[in-house]
N, C-alpha and C positions, 0 to 999 in steps of 0.2 A: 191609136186613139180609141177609148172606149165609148161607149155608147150614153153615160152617164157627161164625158166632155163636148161629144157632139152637139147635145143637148143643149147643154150650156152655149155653146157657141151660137146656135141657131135662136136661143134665147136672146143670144147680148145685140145680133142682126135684128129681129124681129119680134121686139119685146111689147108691143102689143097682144102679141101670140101667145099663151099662159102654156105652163110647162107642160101639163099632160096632154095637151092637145096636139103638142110637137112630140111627145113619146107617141100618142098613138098614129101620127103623121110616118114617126121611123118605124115603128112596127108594123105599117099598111106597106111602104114601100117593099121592104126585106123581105117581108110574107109572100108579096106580089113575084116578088124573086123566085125566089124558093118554088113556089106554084108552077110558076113557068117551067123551069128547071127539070122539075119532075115531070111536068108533060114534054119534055124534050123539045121545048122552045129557048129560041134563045133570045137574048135581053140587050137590046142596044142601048147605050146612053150615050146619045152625042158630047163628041168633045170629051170624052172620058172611055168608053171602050165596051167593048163586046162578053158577055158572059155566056156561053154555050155549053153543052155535053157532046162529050167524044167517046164513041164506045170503041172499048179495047178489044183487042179481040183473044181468044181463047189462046194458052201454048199447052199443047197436050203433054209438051216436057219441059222443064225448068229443073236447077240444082238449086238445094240448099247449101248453100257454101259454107256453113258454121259444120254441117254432115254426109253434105256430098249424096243425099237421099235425091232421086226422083220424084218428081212432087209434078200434081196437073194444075194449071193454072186457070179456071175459068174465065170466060169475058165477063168484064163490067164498066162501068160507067164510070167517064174520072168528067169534073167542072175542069173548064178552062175559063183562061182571062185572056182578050184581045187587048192590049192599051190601041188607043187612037193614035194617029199619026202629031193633034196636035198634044194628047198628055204626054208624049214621046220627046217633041221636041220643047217642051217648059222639062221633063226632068234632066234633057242634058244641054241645059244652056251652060 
């Protein structure tokens, strides 16, 4: 789903609410994310799930399997997603 039909949707819900004030409503949330994110906070939304950072850790040896080259692998930061127990059980009814 794009960000152009979210909109829409949350128009057709609450259409007293004029369109760019629901863009800039998605664009405060996402942003708030993002913020978080990079300060190594993590973001809970009830009923929907967990977003955090997981730092990888370095391999000082790794193959490239296309060359079979020695390559070092630095650490970094990869997002993860938690789903909630109840988004878990609505996707497998």
């Amino acid at each position: 789903m794009s960000k152009p039909e979210i909109i829409l949707k949350l128009k057709s819900k609450h259409p007293k609410i004029d369109k760019k004030s629901l863009e800039n409503i998605y664009d405060t949330f996402f942003s708030q994310i993002v913020e978080s994110l990079l300060n190594k906070r993590s973001i809970e939304i009830r009923s929907f799930g967990t977003f955090f950072v997981k730092e990888i850790k370095e391999k000082k040896q790794a193959r490239n399997p296309k060359t079979g080259e020695t390559i070092y692998v630095p650490k970094r930061n990869k997002i993860r997603f938690r789903a909630s127990k109840k988004l878990k059980e609505l996707i497998n009814k």
